[in-house]
C-alpha positions as CSV (number, residue, x, y, z in Angstrom):
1,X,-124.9,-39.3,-40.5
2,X,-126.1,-42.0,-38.2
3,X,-124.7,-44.7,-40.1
4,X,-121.5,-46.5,-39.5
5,X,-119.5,-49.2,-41.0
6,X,-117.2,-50.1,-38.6
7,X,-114.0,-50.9,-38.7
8,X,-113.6,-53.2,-35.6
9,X,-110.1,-53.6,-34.0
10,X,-109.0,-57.2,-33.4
11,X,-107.0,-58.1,-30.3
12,X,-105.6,-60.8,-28.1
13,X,-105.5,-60.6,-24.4
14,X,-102.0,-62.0,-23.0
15,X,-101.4,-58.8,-21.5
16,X,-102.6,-55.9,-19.6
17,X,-101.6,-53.8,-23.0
18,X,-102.3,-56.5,-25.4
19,X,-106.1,-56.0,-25.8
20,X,-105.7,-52.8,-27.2
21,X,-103.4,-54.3,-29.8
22,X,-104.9,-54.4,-33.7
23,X,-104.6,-57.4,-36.0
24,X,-106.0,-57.5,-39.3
25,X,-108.5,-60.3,-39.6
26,X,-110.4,-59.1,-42.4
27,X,-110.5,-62.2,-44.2
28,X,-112.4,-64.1,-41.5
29,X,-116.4,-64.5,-41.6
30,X,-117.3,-61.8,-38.7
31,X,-120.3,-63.7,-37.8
32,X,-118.5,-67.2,-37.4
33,X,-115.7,-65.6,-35.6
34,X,-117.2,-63.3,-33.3
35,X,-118.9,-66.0,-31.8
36,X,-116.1,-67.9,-31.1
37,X,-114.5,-67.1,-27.9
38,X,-111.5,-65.4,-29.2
39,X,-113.3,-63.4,-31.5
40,X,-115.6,-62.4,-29.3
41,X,-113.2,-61.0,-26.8
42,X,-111.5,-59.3,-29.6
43,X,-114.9,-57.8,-30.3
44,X,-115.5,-56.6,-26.5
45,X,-111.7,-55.2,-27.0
46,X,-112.8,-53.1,-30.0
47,X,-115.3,-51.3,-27.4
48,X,-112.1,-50.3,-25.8
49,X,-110.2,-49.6,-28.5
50,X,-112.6,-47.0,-29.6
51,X,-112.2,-44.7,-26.9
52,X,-108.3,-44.1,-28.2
53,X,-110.1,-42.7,-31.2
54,X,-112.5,-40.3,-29.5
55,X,-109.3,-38.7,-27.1
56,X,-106.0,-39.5,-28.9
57,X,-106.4,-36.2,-30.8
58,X,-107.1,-32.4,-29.4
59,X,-109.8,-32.1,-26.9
60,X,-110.8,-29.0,-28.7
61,X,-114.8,-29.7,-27.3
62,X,-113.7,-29.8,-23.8
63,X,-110.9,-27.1,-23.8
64,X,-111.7,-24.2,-25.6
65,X,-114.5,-21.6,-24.5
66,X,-113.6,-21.8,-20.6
67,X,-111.7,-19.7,-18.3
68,X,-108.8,-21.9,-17.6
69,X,-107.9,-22.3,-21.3
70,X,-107.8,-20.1,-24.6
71,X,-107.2,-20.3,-28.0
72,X,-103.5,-20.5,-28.8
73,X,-101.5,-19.9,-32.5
74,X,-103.0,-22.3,-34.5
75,X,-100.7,-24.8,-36.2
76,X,-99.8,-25.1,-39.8
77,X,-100.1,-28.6,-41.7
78,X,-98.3,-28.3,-44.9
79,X,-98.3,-24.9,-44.9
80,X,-102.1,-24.6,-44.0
81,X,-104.0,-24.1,-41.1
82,X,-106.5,-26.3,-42.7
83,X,-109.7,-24.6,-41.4
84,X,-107.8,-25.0,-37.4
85,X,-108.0,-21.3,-36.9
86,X,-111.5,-21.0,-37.8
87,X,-112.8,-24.2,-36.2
88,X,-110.7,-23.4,-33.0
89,X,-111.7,-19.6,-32.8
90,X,-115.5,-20.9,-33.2
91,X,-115.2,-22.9,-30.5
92,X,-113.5,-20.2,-28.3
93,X,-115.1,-17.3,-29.1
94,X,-118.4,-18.6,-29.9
95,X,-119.8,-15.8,-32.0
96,X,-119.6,-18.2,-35.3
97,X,-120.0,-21.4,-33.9
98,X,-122.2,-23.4,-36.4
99,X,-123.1,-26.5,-37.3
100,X,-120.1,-27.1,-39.8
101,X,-117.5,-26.8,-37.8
102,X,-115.6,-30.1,-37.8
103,X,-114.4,-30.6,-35.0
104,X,-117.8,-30.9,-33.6
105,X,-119.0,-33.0,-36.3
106,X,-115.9,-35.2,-35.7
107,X,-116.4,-35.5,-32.2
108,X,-120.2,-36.6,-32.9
109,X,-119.2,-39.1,-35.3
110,X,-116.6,-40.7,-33.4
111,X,-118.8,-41.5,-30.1
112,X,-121.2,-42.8,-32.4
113,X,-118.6,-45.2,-33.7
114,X,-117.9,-46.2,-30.8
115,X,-121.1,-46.7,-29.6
116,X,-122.0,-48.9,-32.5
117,X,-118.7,-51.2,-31.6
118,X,-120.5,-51.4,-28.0
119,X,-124.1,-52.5,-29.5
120,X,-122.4,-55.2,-31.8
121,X,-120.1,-56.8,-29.0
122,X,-123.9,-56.4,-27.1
123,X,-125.8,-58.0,-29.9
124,X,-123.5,-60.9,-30.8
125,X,-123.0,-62.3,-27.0
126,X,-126.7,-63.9,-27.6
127,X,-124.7,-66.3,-29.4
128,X,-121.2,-66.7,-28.2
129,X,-120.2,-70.0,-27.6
130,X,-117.1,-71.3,-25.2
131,X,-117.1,-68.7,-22.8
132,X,-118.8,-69.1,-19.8
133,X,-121.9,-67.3,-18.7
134,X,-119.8,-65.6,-15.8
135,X,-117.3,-64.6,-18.3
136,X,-119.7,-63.4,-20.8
137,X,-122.1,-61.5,-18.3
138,X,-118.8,-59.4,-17.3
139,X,-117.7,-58.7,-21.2
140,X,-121.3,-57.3,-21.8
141,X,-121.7,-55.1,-18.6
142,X,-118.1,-53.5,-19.7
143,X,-119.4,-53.0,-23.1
144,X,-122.7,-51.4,-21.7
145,X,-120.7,-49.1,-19.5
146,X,-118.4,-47.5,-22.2
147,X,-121.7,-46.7,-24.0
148,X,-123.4,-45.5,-21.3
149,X,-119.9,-42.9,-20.9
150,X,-120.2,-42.5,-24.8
151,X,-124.1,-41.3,-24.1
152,X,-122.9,-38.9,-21.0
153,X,-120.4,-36.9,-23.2
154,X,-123.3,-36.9,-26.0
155,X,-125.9,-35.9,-23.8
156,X,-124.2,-32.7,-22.5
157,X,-122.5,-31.7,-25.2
158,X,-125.6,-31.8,-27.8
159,X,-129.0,-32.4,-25.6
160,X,-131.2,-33.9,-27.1
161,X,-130.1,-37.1,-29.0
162,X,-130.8,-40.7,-30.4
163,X,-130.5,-43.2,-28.6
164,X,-129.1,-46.6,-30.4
165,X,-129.0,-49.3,-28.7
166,X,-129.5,-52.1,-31.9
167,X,-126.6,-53.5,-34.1
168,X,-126.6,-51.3,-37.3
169,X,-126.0,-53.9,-40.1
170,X,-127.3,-52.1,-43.3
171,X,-128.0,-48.4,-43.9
172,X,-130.4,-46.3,-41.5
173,X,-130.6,-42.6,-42.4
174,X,-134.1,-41.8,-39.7
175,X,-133.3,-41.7,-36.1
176,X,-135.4,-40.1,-33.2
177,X,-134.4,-38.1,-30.8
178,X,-134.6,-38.7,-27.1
179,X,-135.0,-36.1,-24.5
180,X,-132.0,-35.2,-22.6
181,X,-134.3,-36.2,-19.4
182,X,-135.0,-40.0,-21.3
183,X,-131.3,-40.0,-21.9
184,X,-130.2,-39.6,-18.5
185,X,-132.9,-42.2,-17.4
186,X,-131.4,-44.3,-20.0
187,X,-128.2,-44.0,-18.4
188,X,-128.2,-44.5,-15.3
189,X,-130.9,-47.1,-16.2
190,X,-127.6,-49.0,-18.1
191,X,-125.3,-48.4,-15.5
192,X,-127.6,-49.8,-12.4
193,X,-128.0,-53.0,-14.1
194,X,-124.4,-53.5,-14.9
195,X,-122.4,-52.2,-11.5
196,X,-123.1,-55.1,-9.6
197,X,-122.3,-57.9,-12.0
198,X,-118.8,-55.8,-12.6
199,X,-116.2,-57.2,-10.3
200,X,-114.1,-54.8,-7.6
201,X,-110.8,-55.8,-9.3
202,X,-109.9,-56.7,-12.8
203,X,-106.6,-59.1,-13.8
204,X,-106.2,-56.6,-16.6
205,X,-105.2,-53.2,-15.4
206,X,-107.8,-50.9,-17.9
207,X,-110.7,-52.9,-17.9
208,X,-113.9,-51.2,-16.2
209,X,-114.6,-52.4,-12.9
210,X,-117.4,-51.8,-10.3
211,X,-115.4,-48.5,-8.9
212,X,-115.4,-47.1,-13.0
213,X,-119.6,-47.4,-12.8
214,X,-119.9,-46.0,-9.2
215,X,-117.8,-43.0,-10.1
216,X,-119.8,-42.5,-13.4
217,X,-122.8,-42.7,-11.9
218,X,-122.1,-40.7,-9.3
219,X,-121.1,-37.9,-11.9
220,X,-124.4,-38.7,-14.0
221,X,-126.2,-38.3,-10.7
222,X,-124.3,-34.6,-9.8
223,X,-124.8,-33.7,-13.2
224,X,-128.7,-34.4,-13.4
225,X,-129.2,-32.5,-10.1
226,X,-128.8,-29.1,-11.6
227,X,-131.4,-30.1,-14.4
228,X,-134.9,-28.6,-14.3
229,X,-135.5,-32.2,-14.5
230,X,-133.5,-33.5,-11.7
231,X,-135.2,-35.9,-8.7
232,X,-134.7,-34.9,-5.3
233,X,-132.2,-37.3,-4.0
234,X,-129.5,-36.8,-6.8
235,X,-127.0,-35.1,-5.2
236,X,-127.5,-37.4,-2.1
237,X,-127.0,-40.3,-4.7
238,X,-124.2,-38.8,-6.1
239,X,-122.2,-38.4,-2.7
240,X,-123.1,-41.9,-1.5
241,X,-122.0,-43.4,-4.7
242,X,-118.2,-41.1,-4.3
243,X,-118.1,-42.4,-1.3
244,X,-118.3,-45.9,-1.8
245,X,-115.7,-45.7,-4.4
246,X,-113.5,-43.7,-1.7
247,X,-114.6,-46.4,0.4
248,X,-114.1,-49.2,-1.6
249,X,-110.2,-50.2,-0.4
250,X,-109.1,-50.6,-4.1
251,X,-108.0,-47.2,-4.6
252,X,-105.8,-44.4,-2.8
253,X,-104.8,-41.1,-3.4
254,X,-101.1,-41.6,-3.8
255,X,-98.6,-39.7,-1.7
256,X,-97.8,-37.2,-3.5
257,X,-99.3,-35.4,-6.3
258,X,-96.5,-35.8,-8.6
259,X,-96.1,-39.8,-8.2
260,X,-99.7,-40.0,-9.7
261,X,-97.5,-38.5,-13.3
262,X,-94.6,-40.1,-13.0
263,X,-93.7,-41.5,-16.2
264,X,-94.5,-45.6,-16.2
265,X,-96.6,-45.0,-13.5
266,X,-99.7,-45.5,-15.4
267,X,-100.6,-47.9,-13.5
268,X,-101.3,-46.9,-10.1
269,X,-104.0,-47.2,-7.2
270,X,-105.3,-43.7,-7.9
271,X,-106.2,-44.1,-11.4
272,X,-110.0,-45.5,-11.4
273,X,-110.5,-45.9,-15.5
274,X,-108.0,-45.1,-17.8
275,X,-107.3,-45.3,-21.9
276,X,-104.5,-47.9,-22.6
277,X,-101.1,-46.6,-24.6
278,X,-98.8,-48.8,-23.9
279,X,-96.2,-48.4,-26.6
280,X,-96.0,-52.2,-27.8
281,X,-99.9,-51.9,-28.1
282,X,-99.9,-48.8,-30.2
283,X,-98.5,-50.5,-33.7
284,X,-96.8,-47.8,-35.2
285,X,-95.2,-44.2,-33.5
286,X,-98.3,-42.3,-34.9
287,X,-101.2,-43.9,-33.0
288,X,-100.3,-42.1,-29.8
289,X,-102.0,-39.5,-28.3
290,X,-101.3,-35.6,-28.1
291,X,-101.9,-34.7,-24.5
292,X,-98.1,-34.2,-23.9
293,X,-98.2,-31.8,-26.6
294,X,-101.1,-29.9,-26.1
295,X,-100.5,-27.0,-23.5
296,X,-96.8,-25.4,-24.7
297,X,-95.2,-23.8,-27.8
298,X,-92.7,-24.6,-30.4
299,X,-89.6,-23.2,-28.6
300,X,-87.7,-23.7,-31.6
301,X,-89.8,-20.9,-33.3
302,X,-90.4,-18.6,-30.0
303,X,-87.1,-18.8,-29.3
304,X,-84.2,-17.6,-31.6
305,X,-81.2,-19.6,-30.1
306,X,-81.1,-22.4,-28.2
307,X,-83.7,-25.0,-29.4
308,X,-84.0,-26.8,-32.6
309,X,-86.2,-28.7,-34.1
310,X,-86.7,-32.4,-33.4
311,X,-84.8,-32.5,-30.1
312,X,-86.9,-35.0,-27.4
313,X,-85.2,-33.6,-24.3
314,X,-88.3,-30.9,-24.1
315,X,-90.3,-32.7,-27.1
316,X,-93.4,-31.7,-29.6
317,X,-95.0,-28.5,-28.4
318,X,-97.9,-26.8,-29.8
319,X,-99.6,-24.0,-28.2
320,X,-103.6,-24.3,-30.0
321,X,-104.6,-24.7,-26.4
322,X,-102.9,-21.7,-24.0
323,X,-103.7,-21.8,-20.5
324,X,-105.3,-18.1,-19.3
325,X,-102.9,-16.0,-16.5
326,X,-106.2,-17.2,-14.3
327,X,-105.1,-20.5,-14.0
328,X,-101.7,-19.8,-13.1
329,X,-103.2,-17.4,-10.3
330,X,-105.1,-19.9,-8.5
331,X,-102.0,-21.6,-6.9
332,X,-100.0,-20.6,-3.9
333,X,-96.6,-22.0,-4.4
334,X,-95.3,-21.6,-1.4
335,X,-97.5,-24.3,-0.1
336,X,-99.1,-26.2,-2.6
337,X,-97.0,-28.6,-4.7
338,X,-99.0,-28.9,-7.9
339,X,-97.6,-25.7,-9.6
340,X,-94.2,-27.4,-9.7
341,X,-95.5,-30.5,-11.2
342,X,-98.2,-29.4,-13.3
343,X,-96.0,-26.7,-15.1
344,X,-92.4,-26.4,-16.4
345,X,-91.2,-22.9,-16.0
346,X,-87.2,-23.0,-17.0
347,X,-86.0,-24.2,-20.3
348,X,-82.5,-25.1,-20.8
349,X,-81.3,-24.4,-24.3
350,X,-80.4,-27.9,-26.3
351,X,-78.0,-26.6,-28.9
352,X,-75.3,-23.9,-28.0
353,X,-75.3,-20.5,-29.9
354,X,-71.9,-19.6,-30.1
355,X,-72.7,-16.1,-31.3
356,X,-74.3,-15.3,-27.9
357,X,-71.9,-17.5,-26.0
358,X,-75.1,-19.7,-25.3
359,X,-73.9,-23.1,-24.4
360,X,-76.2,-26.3,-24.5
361,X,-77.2,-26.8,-21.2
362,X,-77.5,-22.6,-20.2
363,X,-80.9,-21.4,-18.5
364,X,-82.2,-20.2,-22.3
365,X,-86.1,-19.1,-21.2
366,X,-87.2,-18.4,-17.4
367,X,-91.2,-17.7,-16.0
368,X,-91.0,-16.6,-12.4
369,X,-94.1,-17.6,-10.9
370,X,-97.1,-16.1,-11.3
371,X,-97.8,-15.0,-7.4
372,X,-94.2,-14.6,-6.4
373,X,-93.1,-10.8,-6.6
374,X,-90.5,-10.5,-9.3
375,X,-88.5,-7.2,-9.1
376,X,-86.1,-5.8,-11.2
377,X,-82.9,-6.8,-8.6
378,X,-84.6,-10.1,-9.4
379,X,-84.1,-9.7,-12.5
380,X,-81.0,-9.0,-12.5
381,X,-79.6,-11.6,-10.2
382,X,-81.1,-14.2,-12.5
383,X,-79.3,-12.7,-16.2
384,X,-75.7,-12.2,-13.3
385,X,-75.8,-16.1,-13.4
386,X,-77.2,-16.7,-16.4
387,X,-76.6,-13.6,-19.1
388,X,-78.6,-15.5,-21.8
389,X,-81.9,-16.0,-19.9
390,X,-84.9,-14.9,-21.4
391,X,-87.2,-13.9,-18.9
392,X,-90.8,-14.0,-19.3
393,X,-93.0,-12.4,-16.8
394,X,-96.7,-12.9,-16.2
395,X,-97.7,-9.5,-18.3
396,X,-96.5,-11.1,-21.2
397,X,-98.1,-14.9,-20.6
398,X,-100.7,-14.5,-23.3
399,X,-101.4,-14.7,-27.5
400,X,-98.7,-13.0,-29.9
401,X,-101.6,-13.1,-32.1
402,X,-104.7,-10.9,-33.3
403,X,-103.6,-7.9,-31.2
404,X,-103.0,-9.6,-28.0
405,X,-99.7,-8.2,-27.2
406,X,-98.6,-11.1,-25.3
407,X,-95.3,-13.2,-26.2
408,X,-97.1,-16.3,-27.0
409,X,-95.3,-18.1,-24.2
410,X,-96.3,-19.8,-20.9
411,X,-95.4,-21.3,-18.2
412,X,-95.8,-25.2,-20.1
413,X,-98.3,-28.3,-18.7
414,X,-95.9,-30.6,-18.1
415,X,-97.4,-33.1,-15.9
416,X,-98.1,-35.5,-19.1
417,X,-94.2,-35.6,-20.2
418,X,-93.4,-38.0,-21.6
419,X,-90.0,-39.4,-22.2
420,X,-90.7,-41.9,-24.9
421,X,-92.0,-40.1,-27.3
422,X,-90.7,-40.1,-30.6
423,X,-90.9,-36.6,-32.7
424,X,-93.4,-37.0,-35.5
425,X,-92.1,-36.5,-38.9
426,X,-94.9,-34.0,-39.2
427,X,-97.4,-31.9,-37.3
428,X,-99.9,-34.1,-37.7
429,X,-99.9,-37.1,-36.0
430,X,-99.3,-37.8,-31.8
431,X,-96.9,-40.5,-30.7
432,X,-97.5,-40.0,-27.1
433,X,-97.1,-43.5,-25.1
434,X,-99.1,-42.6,-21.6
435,X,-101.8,-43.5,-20.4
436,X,-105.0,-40.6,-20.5
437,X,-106.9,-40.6,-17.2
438,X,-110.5,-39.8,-17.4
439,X,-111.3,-41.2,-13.9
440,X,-109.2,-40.6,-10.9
441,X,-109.7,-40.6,-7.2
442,X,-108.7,-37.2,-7.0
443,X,-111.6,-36.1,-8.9
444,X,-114.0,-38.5,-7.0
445,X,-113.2,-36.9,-3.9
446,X,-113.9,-33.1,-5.7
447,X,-117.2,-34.7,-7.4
448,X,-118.0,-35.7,-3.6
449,X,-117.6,-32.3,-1.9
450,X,-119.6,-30.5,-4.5
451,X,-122.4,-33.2,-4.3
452,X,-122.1,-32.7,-0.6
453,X,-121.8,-28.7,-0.7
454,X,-125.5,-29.2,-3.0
455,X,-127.0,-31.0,-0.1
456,X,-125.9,-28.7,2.3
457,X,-123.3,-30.8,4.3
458,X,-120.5,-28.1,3.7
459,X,-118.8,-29.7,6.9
460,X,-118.2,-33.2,4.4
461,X,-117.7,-31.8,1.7
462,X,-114.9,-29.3,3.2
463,X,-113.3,-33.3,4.3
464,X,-113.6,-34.4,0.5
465,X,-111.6,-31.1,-0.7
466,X,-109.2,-31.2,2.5
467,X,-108.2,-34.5,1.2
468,X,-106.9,-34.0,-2.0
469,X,-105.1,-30.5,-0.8
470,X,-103.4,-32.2,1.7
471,X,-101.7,-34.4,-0.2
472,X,-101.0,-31.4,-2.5
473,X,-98.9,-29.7,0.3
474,X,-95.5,-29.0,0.0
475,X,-93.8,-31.0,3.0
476,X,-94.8,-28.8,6.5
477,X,-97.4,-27.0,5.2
478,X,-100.1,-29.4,5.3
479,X,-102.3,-27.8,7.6
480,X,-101.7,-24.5,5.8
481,X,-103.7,-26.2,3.0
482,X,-106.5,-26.8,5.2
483,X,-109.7,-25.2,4.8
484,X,-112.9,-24.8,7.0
485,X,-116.5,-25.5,5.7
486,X,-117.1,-21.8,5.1
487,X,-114.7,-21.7,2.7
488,X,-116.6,-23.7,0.5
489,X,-118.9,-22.5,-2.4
490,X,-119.0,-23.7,-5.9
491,X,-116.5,-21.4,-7.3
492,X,-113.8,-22.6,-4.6
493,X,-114.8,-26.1,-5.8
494,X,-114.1,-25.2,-9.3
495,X,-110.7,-23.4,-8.8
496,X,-109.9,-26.8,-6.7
497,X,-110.8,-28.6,-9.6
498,X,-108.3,-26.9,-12.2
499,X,-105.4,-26.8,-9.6
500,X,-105.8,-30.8,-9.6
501,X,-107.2,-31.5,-12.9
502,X,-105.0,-29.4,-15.1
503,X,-105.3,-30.6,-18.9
504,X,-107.5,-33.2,-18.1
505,X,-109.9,-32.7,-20.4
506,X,-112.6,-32.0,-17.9
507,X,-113.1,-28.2,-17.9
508,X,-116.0,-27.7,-20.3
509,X,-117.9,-30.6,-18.4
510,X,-117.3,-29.1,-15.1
511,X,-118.2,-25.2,-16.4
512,X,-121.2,-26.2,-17.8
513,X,-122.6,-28.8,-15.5
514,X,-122.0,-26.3,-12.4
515,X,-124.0,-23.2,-14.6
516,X,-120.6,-21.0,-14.5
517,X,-119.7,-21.5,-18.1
518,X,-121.0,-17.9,-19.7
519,X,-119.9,-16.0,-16.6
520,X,-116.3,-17.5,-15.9
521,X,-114.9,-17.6,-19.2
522,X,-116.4,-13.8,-20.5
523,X,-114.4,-13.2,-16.6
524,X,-110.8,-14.6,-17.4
525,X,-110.4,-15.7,-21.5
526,X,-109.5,-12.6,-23.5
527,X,-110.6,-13.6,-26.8
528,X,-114.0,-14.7,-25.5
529,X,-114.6,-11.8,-23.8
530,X,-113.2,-9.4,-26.5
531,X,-116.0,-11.0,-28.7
532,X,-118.5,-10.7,-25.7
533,X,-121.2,-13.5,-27.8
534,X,-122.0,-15.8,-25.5
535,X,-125.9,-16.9,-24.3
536,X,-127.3,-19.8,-23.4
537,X,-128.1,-21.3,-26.5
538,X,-123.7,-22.2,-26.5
539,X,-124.9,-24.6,-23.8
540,X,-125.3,-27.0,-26.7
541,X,-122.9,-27.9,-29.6
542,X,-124.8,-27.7,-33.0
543,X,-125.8,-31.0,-34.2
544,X,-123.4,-31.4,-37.4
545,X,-125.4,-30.4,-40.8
546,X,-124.4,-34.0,-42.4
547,X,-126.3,-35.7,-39.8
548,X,-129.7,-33.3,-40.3
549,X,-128.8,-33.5,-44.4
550,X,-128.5,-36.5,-45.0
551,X,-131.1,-38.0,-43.0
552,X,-134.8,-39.1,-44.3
553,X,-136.4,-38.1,-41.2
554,X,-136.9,-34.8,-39.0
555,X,-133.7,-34.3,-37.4
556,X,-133.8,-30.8,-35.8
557,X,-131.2,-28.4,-35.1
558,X,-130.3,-27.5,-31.7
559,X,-131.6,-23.9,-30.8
560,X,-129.6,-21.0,-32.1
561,X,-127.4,-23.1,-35.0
């Protein structure tokens, strides 16, 4: 339904972390405190807040159905998959997609939740008192933007929607929809009036600043221009708006690619808007999130030997999202240094097998890469210095299950490690402490060159894509990244995009917004092609049957649900 009671999430602000950090102050009147200047900040905080519980959880909306990822061996809770096989395989596959699956409905309701928190830290600065009108001006325009975010991911993954925009005090069970066109408008309406009173720097590292509402609006703006409904100077808009964030002077594509995911390196100049996890914000292990865990596989189950359960030196695995042998394919490791960083390709066992002769610290489980030729003297030479190493080759990097006939075993995403942590005490809570990215200046350049490419400037936008290879280079082989304006077409922007933005949670976006959804993931993920149900109408999620149900008014269905 479109009803909410919300829960809002009290916080202080002493620290960069801190304003994510929840206090129970459920005994206080909420509309004498609110409009205090503490309680209002906490109220602005709970805006952020919000977005931990929209992403801390599986991405399965923006994962599953496209050609970079597949659907994994669902994971037992208790002994029960818990409707995780059927809800993931819908999402994959397609063919019975409908509108109860719940991580759909899940998703719906949990954007909506936070864009209530966003219209009552909205409503209430009317009468705030103690802050000043600077102050308050800036607390409103960040609340705006994160609903104006909240109405992008709405917008593409259902169409049609209601727009709310009022404080929702007391039950309301008949909402109309907007067009997907009025939506847009709505958006970029939002985000025009708020970018200049946002400032170019904030003194707390997370809150949205002037470069978070350029780069959104520059992605609203590229994804509008493929709409029937687009205006003519949308992907013009879009590259302009890249640029200036490019531009700007307060952000730089670091270094090197792996220093952008170096562990406590959250914080860096590349990262344009980011969710919050600091550890001492999180208030107990199992308010993390999952991405660490996502993209791997319980090596103490795959492997028999080596690995037990519970050790941190390789951490929580699951493997309900498995990246496809495509993704591994699009990288040249000889020059390009993201294949290193983004995957982990030798596992060292943790516990020694004397039956085997396996000692802790032996080469337990090997993955030659993907485009290297592996021969059989390969082979060989690896099991001569290391007689207990499993090797996996690239035949074999797919699903153990439903027929498949792979080993259920990848090449891991690494790039999210992280070393602090804790294992849960069961398989259904995260406790990872990093930071998610969901802007990044790596991606601003990519949304640049295909908003150039879309105007025709393939010379720019080969610049924009140069840019973010380069730094990608292994040292000495910069130039051999290099490419010329020719080389650039939509699907070479798309392959750049999953070298850089592996696990990212960007794919589904990307596919969709770019019109290669249906045609690259029936090309490279094997259960969705095996099924072979996809059509247009998958274009949009159904709209959950507890919102059309329970509602008084005429909520329709999305076509084809």
């Amino acid at each position: 339904i479109l009803y909410f009671i919300i829960a809002i999430l009290f916080c202080g602000l002493s620290s960069c972390s801190s304003y994510l950090d929840e206090e129970n102050l459920s005994s206080i009147n909420s509309d004498e405190y609110f409009v205090t200047s503490d309680g209002y900040e906490s109220l602005v905080n709970s805006c952020y807040s919000s977005l931990r519980k929209v992403w801390k959880n599986e991405p399965w909306l923006f994962c599953l159905g496209v050609d970079i990822y597949t659907r994994g061996e669902s994971e037992l809770i208790s002994g029960s998959y818990g409707n995780r096989d059927v809800y993931s395989s819908e999402l994959n596959e397609y063919s019975t997609l409908d509108a109860e699956n719940g991580y759909v409905s899940d998703f719906y309701t949990n954007v909506y939740y936070g864009i209530q928190a966003c219209n009552t830290a909205i409503a209430k600065s009317k009468s705030v008192s103690g802050v000043s009108e600077s102050t308050l001006k800036q607390r409103v325009a960040e609340a705006r933007f994160i609903r104006a975010y909240y109405y992008y991911l709405l917008v593409e993954q259902f169409g049609d929607i209601a727009i709310v925009e009022d404080e929702i005090t007391s039950a309301v069970t008949d909402f109309s929809k907007s067009s997907e066109k009025d939506v847009y408008k709505f958006i970029l309406s939002e985000l025009n009036d708020i970018v200049g009173v946002l400032p170019a720097l904030q003194s707390n590292f997370g809150r949205i600043t002037q470069g978070a509402a350029k780069h959104l609006m520059s992605l609203v703006y590229l994804t509008r221009g493929y709409k029937t409904y687009a205006e003519s100077n949308d992907f013009a808009q879009a590259a302009s708006l890249a640029d200036e964030v490019i531009n700007s002077g307060q952000y730089q594509l670091l270094p090197t690619f792996g220093q952008v995911f170096t562990p406590g390196n959250e914080k860096n100049k590349e990262i344009i808007f980011s969710i919050q996890y600091d550890s001492n914000s999180l208030g107990g292990q199992y308010n993390g999130n999952g991405q660490m865990s996502l993209f791997g596989f319980e090596l103490w189950s795959k492997v028999v030997g080596g690995f037990e359960i519970g050790n941190t030196t390789y951490g929580w695995k699951k493997n309900q999202f498995m990246p496809t042998p495509y993704l591994y394919s699009l990288y040249n490791t000889s020059l390009d240094s993201r294949y290193d960083v983004t995957f982990k390709s030798e596992f060292n066992a943790t516990i020694a097998a004397p039956a085997i002769g396996l000692k802790a610290g032996d080469l337990r489980l090997y993955f030659p890469k993907y485009d290297q030729i592996f021969t059989t003297n390969d082979s060989l030479a690896v099991m001569k210095e290391n007689p207990n190493a499993i090797i996996i080759t690239k035949s074999r990097w797919k699903q153990d299950i439903e027929n498949m006939g792979g080993s259920g075993m990848c090449p891991m995403v690494w790039k999210f490690y992280d070393p602090n942590a804790s294992w849960p005490s069961n398989n259904n809570n995260y406790t990872g402490t990093r930071d998610i990215f969901l802007f990044r200046l790596a991606d601003t350049y990519l949304m640049a060159a295909e908003a150039y490419l879309k105007t025709g400037n393939k010379e720019k936008a080969a610049e924009r894509i140069n840019a973010v290879r380069e730094r990608a280079a292994i040292a000495g082989h910069s130039n051999d990244m290099k490419i010329s304006a020719s080389d650039v077409t939509i699907d070479f922007i798309l392959d750049e995009r999953a070298r850089e933005l592996v696990g990212e949670y960007k794919r589904w976006m990307d596919l969709k917004r770019t019109g290669k959804l249906i045609e690259r993931t029936l090309k490279y993920n094997n259960l969705a092609a095996r099924v072979n149900k996809m059509d247009t109408h998958i274009l949009l999620r159904p709209i959950p049957q507890s919102v059309i149900d329970q509602g008084t008014g005429t909520f329709s269905q999305n076509p084809g649900y």
